[in-house]
C-alpha positions as CSV (number, residue, x, y, z in Angstrom):
1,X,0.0,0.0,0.0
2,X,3.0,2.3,0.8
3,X,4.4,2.2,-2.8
4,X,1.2,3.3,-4.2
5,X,1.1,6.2,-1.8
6,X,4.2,7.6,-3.9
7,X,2.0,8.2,-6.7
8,X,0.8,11.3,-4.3
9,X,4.0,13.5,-4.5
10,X,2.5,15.6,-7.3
11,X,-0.3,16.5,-5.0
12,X,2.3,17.4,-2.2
13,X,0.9,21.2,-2.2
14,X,-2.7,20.1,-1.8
15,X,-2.3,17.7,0.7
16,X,0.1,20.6,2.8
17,X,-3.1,23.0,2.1
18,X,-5.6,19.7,3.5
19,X,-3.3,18.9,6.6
20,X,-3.1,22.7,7.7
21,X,-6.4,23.1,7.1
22,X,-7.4,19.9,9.3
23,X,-5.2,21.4,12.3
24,X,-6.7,24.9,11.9
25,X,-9.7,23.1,12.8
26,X,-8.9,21.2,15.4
27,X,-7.2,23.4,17.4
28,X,-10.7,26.0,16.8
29,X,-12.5,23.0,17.6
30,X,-10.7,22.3,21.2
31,X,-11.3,26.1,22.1
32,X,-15.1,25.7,22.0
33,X,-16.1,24.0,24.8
34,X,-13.5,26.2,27.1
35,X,-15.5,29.6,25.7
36,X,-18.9,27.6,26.2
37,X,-17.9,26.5,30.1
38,X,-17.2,30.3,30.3
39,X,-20.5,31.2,29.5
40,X,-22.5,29.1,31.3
41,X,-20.3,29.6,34.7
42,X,-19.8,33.5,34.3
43,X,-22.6,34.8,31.9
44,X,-25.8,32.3,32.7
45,X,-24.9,32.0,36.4
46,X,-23.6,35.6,36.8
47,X,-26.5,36.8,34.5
48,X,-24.1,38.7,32.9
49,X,-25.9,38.8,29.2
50,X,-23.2,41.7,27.7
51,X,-20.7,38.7,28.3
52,X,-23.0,36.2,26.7
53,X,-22.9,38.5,23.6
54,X,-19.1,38.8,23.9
55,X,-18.2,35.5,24.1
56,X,-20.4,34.0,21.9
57,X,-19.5,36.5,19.1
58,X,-15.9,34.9,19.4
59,X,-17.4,31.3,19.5
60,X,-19.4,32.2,15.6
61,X,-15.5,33.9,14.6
62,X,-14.0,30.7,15.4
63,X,-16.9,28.7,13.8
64,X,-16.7,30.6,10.5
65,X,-13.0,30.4,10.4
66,X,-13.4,26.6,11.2
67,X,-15.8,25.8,8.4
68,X,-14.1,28.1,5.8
69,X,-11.1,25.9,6.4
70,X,-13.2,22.7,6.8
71,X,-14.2,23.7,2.9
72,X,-10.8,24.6,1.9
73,X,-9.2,21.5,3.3
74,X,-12.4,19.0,2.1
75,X,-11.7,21.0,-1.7
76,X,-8.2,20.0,-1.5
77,X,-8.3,16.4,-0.5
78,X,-10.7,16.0,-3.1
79,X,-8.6,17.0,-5.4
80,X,-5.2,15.3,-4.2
81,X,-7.7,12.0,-3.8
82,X,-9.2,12.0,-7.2
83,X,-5.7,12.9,-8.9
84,X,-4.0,10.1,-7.3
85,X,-6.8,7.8,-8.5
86,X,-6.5,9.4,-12.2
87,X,-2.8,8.8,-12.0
88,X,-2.4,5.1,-10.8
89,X,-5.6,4.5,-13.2
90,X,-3.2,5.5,-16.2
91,X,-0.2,3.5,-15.0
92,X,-2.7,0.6,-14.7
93,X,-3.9,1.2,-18.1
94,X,-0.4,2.1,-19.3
95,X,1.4,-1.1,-17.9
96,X,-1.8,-3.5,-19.4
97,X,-1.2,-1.4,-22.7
98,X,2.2,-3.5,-22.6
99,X,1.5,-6.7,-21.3
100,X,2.1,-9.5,-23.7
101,X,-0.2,-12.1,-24.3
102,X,1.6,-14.1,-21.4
103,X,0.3,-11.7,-18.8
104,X,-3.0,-11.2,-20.1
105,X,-3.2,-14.8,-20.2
106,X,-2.2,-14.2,-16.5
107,X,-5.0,-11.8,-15.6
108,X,-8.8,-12.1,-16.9
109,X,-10.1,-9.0,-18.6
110,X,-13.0,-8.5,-16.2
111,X,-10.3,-9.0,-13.1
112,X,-8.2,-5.8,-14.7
113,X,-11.6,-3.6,-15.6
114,X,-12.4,-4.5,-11.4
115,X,-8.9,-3.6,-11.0
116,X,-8.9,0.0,-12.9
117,X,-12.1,0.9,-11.5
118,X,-13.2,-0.6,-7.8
119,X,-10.3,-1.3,-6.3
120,X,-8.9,2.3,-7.3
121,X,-11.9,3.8,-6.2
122,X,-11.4,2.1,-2.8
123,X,-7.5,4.1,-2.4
124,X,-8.8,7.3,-3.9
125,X,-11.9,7.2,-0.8
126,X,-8.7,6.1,2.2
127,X,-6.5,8.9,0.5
128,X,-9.1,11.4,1.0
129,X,-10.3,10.5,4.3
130,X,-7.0,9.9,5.7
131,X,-5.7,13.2,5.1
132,X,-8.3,14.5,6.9
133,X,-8.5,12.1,9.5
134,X,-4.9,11.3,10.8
135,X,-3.9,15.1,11.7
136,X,-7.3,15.8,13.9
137,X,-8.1,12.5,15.3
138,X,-4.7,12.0,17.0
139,X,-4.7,16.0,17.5
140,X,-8.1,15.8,19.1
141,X,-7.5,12.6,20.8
142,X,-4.7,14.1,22.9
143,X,-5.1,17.6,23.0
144,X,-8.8,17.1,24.2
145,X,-7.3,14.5,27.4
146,X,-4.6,17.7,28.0
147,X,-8.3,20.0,28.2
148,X,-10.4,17.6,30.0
149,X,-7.7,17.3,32.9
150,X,-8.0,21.2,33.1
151,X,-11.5,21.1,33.6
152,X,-11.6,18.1,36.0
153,X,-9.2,15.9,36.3
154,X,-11.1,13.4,38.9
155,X,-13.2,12.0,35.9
156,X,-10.6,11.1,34.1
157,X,-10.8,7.7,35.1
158,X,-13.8,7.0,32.7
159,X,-12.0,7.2,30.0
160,X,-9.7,4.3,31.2
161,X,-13.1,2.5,31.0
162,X,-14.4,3.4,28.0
163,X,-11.5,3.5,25.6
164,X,-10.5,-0.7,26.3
165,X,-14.2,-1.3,25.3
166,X,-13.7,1.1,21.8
167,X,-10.5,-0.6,20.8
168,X,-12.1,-4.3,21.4
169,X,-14.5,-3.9,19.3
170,X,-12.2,-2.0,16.5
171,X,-10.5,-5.0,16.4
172,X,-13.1,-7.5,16.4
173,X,-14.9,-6.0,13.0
174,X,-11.2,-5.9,11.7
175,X,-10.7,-9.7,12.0
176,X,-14.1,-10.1,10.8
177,X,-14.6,-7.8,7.6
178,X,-10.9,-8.6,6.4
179,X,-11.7,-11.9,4.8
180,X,-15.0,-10.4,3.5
181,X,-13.8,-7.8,1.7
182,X,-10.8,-9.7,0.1
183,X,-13.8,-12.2,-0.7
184,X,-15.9,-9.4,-2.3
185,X,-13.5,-7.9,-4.5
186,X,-13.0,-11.4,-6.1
187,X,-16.6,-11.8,-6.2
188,X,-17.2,-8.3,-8.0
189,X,-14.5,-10.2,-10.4
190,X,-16.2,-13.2,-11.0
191,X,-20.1,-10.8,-11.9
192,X,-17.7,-8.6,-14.6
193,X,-16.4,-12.0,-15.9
194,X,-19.9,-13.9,-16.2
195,X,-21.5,-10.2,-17.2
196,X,-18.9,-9.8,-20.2
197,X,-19.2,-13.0,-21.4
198,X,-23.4,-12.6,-21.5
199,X,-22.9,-9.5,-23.5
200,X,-20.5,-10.6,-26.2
201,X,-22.3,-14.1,-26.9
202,X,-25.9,-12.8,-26.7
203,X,-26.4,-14.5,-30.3
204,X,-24.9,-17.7,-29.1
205,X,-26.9,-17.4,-26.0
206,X,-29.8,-16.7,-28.2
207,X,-29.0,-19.0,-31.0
208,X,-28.5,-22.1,-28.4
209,X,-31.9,-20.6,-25.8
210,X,-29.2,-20.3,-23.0
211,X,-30.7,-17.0,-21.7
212,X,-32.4,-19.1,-18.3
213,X,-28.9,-20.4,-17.9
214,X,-27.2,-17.7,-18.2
215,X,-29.6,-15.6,-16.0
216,X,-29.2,-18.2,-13.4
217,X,-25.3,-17.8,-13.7
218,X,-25.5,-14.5,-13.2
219,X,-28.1,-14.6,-10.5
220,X,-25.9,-16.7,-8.9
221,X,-22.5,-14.5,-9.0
222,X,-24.7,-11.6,-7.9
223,X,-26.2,-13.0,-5.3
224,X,-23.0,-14.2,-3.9
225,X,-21.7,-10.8,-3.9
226,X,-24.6,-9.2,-2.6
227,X,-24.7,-12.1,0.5
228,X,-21.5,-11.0,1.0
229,X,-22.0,-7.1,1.4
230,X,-24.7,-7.9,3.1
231,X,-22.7,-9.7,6.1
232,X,-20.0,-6.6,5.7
233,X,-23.3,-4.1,5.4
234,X,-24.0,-5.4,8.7
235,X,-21.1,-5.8,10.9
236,X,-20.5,-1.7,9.5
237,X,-24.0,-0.8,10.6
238,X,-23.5,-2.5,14.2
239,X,-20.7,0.3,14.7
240,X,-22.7,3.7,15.3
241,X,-25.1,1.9,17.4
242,X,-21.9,0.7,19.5
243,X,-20.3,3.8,19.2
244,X,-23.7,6.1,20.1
245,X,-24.5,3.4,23.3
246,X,-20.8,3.5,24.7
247,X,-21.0,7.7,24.3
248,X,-24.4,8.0,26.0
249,X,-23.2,5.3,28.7
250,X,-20.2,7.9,28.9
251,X,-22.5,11.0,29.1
252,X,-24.3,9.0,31.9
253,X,-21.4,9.0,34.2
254,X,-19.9,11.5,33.7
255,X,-23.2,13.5,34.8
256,X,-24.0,11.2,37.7
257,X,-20.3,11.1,38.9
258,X,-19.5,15.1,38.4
259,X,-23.0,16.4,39.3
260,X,-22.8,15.3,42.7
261,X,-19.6,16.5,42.9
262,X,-20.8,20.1,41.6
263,X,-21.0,22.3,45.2
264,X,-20.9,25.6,43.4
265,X,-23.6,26.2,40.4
266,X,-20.6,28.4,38.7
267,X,-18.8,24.5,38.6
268,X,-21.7,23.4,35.9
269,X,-19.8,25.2,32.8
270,X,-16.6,23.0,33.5
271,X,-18.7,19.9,34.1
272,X,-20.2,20.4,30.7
273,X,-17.2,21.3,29.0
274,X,-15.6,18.2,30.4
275,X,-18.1,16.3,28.9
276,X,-17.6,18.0,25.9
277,X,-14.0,17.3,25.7
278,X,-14.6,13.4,26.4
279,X,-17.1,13.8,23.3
280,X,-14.2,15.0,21.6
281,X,-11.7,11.9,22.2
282,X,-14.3,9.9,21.6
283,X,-15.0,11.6,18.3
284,X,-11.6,11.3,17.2
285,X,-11.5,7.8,18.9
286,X,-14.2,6.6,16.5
287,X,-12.9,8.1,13.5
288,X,-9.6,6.2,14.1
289,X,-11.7,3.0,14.0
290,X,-13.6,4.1,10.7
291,X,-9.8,4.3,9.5
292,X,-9.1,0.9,10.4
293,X,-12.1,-0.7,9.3
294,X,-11.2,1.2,6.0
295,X,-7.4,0.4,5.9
296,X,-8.0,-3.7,5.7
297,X,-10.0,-3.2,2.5
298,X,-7.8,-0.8,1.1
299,X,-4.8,-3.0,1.6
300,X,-6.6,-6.0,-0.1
301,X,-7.4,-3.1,-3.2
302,X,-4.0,-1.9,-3.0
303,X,-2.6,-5.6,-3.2
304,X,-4.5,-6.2,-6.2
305,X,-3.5,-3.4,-8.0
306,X,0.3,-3.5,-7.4
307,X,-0.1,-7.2,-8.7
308,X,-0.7,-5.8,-12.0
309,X,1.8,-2.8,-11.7
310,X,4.7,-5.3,-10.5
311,X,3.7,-8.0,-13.4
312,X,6.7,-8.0,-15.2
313,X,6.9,-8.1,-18.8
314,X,7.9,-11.2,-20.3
315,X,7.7,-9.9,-23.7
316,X,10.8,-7.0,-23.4
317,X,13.1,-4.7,-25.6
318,X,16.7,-6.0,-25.2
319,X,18.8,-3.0,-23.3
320,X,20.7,-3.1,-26.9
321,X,18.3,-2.4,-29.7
322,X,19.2,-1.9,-32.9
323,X,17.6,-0.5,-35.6
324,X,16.2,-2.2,-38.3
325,X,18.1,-2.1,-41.8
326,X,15.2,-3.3,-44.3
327,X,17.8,-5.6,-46.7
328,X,15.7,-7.0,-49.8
329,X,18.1,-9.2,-50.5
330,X,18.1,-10.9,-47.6
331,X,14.8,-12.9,-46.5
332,X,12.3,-10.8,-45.4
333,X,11.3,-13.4,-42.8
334,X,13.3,-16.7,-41.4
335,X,12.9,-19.3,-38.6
336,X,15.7,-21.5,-37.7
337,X,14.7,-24.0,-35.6
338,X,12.0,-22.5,-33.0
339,X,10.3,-24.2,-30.8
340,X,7.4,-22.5,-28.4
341,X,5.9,-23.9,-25.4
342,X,2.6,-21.9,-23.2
343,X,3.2,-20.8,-19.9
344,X,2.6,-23.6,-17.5
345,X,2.0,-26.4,-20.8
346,X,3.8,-29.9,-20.5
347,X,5.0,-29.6,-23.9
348,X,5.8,-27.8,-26.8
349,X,2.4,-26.4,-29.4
350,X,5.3,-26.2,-32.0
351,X,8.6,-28.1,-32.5
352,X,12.0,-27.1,-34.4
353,X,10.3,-24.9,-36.7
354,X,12.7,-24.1,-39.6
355,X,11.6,-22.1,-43.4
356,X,12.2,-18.6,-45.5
357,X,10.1,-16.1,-46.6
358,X,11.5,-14.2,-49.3
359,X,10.5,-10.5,-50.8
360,X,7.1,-10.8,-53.7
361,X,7.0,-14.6,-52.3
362,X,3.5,-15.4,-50.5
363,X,4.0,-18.1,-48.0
364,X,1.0,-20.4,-46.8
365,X,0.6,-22.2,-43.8
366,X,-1.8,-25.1,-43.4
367,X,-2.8,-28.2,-40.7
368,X,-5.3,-29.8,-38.9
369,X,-6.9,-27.4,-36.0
370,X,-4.3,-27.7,-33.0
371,X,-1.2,-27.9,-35.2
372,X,-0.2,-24.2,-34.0
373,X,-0.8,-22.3,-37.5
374,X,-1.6,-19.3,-35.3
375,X,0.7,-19.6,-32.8
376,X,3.6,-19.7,-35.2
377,X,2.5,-16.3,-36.8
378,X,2.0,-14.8,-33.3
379,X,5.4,-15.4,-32.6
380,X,6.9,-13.1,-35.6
381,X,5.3,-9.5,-33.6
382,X,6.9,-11.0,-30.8
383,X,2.9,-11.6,-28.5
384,X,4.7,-14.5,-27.3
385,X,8.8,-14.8,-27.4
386,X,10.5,-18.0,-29.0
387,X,11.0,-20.7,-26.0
388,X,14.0,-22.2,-28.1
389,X,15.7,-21.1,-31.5
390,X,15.4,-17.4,-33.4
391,X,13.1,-15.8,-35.9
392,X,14.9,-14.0,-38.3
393,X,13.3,-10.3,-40.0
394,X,15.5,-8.7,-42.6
395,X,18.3,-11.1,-41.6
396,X,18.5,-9.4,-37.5
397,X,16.7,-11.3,-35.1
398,X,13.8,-10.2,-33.5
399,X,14.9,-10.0,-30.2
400,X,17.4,-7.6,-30.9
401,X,15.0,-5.4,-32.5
402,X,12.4,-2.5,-30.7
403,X,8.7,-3.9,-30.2
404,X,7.5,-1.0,-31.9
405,X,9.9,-0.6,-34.7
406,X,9.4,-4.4,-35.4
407,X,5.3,-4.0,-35.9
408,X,5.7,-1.0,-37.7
409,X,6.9,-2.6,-40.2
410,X,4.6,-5.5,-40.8
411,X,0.8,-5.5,-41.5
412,X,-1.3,-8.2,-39.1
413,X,-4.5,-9.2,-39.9
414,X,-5.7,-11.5,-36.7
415,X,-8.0,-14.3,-37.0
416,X,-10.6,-12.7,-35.3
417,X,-11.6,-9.0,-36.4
418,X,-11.8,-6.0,-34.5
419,X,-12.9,-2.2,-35.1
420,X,-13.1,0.8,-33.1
421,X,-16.5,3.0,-32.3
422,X,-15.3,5.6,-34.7
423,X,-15.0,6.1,-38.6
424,X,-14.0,4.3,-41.7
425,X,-11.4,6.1,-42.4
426,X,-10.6,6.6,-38.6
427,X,-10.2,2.9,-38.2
428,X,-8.3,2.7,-41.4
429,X,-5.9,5.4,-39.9
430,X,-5.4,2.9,-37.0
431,X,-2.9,0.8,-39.2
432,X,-1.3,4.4,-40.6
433,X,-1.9,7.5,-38.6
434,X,-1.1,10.3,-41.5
435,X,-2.4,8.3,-44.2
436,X,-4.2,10.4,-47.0
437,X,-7.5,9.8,-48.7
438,X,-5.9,8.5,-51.4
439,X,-3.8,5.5,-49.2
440,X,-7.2,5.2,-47.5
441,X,-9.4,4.5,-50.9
442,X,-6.6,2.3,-52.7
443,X,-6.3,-0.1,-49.3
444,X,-10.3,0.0,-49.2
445,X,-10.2,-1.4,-52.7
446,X,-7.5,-3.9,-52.5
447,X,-9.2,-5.2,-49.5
448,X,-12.7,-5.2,-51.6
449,X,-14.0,-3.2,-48.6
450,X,-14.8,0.0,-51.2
451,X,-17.9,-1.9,-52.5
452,X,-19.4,-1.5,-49.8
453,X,-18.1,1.7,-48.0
454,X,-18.7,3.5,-51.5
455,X,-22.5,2.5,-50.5
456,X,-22.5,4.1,-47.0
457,X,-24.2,8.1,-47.0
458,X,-20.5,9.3,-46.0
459,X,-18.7,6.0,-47.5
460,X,-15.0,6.5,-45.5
461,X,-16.7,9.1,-43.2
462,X,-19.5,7.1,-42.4
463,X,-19.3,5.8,-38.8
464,X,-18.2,2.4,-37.3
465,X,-20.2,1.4,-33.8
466,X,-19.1,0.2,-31.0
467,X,-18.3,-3.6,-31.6
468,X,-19.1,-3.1,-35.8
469,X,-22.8,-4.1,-34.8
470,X,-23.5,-2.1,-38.1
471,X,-21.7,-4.2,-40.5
472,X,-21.1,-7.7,-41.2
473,X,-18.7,-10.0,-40.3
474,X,-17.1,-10.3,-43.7
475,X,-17.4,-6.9,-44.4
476,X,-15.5,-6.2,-40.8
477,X,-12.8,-8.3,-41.7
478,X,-12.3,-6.7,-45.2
479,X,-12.2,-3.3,-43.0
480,X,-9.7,-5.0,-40.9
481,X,-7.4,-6.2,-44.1
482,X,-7.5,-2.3,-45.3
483,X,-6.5,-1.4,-42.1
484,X,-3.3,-3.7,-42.7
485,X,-2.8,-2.5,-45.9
486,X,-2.5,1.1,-45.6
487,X,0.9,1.0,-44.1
488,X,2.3,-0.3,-47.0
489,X,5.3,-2.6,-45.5
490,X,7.3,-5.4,-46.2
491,X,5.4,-7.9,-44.3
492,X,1.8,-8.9,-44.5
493,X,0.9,-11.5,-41.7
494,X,-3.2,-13.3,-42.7
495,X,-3.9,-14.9,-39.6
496,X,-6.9,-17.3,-41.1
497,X,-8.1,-14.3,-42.3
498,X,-10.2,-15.3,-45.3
499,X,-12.2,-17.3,-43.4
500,X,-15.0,-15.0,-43.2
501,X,-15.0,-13.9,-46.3
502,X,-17.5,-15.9,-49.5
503,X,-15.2,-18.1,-52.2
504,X,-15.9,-14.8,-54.7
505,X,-15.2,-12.7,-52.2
506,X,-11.8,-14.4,-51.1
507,X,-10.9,-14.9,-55.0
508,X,-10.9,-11.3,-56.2
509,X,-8.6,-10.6,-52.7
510,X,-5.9,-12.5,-53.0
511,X,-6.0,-11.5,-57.2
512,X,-5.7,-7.6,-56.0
513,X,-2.8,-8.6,-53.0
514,X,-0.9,-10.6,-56.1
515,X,-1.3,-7.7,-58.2
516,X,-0.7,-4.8,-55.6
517,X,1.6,-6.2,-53.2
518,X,4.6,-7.3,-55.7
519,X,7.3,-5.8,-53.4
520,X,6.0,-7.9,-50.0
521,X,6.5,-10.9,-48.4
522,X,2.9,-12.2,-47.3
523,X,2.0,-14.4,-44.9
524,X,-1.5,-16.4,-44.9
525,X,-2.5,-18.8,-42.5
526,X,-5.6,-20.7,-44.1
527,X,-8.0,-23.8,-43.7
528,X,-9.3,-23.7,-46.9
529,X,-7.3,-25.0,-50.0
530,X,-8.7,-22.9,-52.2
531,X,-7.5,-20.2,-50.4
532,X,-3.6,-21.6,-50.7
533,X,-3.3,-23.7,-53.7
534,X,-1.2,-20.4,-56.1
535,X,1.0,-19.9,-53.2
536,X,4.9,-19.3,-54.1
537,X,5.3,-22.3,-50.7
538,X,3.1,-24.4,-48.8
539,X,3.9,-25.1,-45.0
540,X,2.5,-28.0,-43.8
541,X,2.2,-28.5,-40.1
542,X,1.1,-31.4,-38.0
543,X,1.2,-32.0,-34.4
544,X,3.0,-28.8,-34.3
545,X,6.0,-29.6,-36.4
546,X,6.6,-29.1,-40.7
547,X,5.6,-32.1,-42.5
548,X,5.8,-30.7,-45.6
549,X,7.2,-27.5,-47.6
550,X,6.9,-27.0,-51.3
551,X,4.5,-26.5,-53.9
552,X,0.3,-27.5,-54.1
553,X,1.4,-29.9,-57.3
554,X,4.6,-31.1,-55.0
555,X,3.0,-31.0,-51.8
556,X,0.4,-33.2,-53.2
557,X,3.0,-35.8,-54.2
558,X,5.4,-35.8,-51.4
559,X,3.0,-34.9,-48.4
560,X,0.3,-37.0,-47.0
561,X,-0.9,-34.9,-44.4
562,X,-1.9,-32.7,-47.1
563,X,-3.2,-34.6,-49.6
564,X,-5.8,-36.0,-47.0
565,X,-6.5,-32.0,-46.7
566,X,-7.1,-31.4,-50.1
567,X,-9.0,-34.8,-50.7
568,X,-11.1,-33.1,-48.0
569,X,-11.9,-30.0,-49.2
570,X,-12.0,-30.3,-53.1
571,X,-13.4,-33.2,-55.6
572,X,-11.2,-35.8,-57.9
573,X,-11.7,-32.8,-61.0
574,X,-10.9,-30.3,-59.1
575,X,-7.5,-31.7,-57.6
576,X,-6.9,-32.6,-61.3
């Protein structure tokens, strides 16, 4: 929790303003009572109403100077609160922004939203509290003993009483709500997890009439949590019913033990600033218990969140980059020997991976599902790093090279599509920032996304919502191609890209990439044969190792993993 607090040291100033603010208050605060005894013993008894006025003009100074500073300090632990949650919400969001598919594997996507949101929300509300709370309870706390003793220092005694009983039960609703809320922030967890998953398959959940199922798992996970605040609801709302009995009980004897000490009616001002006083340390008693009942759950917040910030990277730039010399005479792409095994896997998903991609050559890859097509693209914009062996761009190897220098240089189309809530040409701009209308329309076309955008009422203007819910799958994943293609690099990587796309479609692609893309090397990961049969070279891969490389005609020969492919797919004429 400590190291987090450092994120506060650009709010230094405000919390200075907050902390003088707080003592301003309290020390106001402790005069009160002394100016109120001195009414009641020397105006009310001496019937003195000129001293009445006096004094309680002074007592309505203080109290305006009190709550002007009250506002101040509450204005600027607001704002040191709320800028340290804005500024460990960004490092969050900046250190996720670089996690490699190994830690997000690591982490669920619902457990970092919980993580951004509720769990900072939870240090943002101690940070502001605290700041106003550990000056003036401790301040209170003793300075209201030193101004009790002056009033009467025979009563003291009840204090020695009452403060055991506050600090027993302080600590019993520690030991209790500790567990609960480390159990509720997992629990608020597992209602994002089964909340996101309802939301992105509602057509599955439809398709399959799942929604009773899926309303029972949520009502499940929501009840769960709510059981759970419940109990903590609870135990909270038992304290200011403790706290309210043990100060009236206090009240009680302190009026039944000083009043009948009281001989002269002059001694009732002290006897009711006394009590005041006690009020006071039992004031700042109880907000030193809100603190620690506060503290656990913060801590188990705080935990969470420094999980994430001390995840470290196991995708990382070497301390020796260099840069990138683009060599077309070297391959464009080469593996030599790599083998890649998941986090936590008993074996490798592929073995001893060895082949070339040259410049204007377009490289295929093709196996059974499992045999770690996907995996062995992922590996070339380094989302996972090599377990064994090097991959090879432009003849340095990837390691060597800057994460971001290394993708901006190759075009990645993943398997699955995705587009922003924005426009065409917005989402187009995604792949190249400063590209012009021209790069825009020319990758729309190659892509055979400008049929259809040339048909929208703004056609590259025309907006994109959130998820593409206003377009259809095919034509999202021609959007995503463009959005590849507008850099305009050596590399193209097709991660079963064509998939979604009709046979006419899918045809009249791959003639505009042959005809446009002369100068690249492009990758295409495929199922379909169709989709691979004019590729320059044909990786086969089975079980996660090569089987075969060559030709469709050599292949066909030499390979029987992939004739048995291609006997699947396409008729005796068609093979012919």
């Amino acid at each position: 929790m400590l190291k987090l607090f450092k994120n506060l040291k650009n709010y230094a100033g405000y919390i200075a303003i907050t902390l003088a603010c707080v003592l301003t208050t309290s020390i106001l605060d402790l005069f009160l009572p002394d100016y109120m005894s001195e009414i009641i013993s020397k105006g009310v008894v001496g019937k003195d109403v000129d001293y009445i006025w006096k004094i309680g003009g002074i007592m309505l100074i203080i109290s305006a100077v009190s709550m002007t500073a009250s506002i101040i300090g509450s204005y600027c632990s607001s704002i040191s609160g709320m800028g340290f949650g804005k500024t460990v919400r960004e490092k969050i969001f900046t250190k996720v922004e670089n996690f490699s598919q190994n830690e997000f594997d690591k982490f669920s996507t619902p457990s970092l939203i919980t993580r951004t949101t509720n769990d900072v929300n939870q240090m943002q509300m101690l940070v502001m509290i605290a700041q106003r709370m550990m000056v003036s309870a401790p301040f209170m706390f003793v300075g209201g003993i030193i101004m009790a003793a002056r009033k009467d220092a025979g009563l003291l005694w009840i204090l020695l009483i009452i403060l055991p009983i506050i600090v027993v039960v302080a600590m019993i609703m520690m030991k209790v709500t500790l567990p609960l809320f480390t159990s509720m922030q997992k629990k608020i967890d597992r209602i994002n997890l089964v909340l996101r998953e309802k939301l992105s398959g509602i057509r599955v959940i439809r398709a399959f009439n799942k929604n009773e199922y899926e309303d029972g798992r949520f009502k499940e996970a929501n009840k769960d949590l709510t059981e759970t605040s419940l109990k903590v609801g609870k135990i909270m709302a038992l304290l200011m019913p403790l706290m309210m009995l043990v100060m009236n009980a206090t009240s009680l004897l302190i009026l039944w033990f000083g009043g009948a000490s009281i001989e002269n009616p002059a001694n009732i001002g002290n006897l009711m600033a006394f009590m005041q006083y006690i009020m006071q340390i039992m004031m700042s008693f109880m907000m030193a218990t809100m603190m620690f009942v506060m503290i656990p759950r913060a801590a188990v917040s705080a935990d969470r969140i420094n999980e994430v910030l001390d995840c470290e990277f196991t995708v990382v730039d070497s301390d020796k980059t260099v840069p990138l010399f683009v060599d077309n005479t070297k391959n464009i792409i080469e593996f030599k020997n790599v083998t890649f095994t998941y986090g936590g896997a008993s074996a490798p998903v592929i073995k001893n991976i060895s082949f070339t991609a040259e410049k204007g050559e377009t490289v295929a890859i093709i196996g059974s599902t499992g045999s770690g097509k996907s995996t062995l693209v992922n590996l070339i914009p380094r989302f996972y790093d090599v377990t064994e062996g090097e991959i090879l761009f432009y003849g340095t190897n990837i390691t060597q090279l800057a994460q971001k220098e290394l993708r901006d240089n190759m075009g990645y189309i993943p398997q699955k599509a995705f587009l922003f809530d924005g426009t065409v040409a917005e989402n187009i701009k995604e792949g190249k920032e400063d590209a012009t209308e021209e790069e825009i329309q020319k990758a729309l076309e190659i892509s055979q996304a400008w049929e259809f955008v040339s048909q929208m009422p703004e056609q590259a203007e025309s907006h994109i919502s959130q998820g593409a819910t206003n377009v259809s799958g095919g034509q999202k994943q021609r959007l995503s191609i463009a959005r590849a293609l507008a850099r305009n690099v050596g590399l193209y990587i097709f991660d079963d890209t064509f998939s979604a796309l009709d046979f006419k479609t899918d045809a009249k692609l791959r003639a505009a990439i042959k005809e446009n893309l002369t100068d690249a090397c492009v990758l295409i990961v495929a199922q379909r044969v169709g989709t691979i049969m004019n590729a320059d070279k044909i990786i086969v891969l089975e079980n996660g190792e090569i089987c075969g490389i060559g030709t469709h005609k050599n292949l066909l020969e030499s390979c029987a993993v992939y004739k048995e492919i291609v006997e699947s797919q396409l008729t005796e004429e068609e093979i012919a």
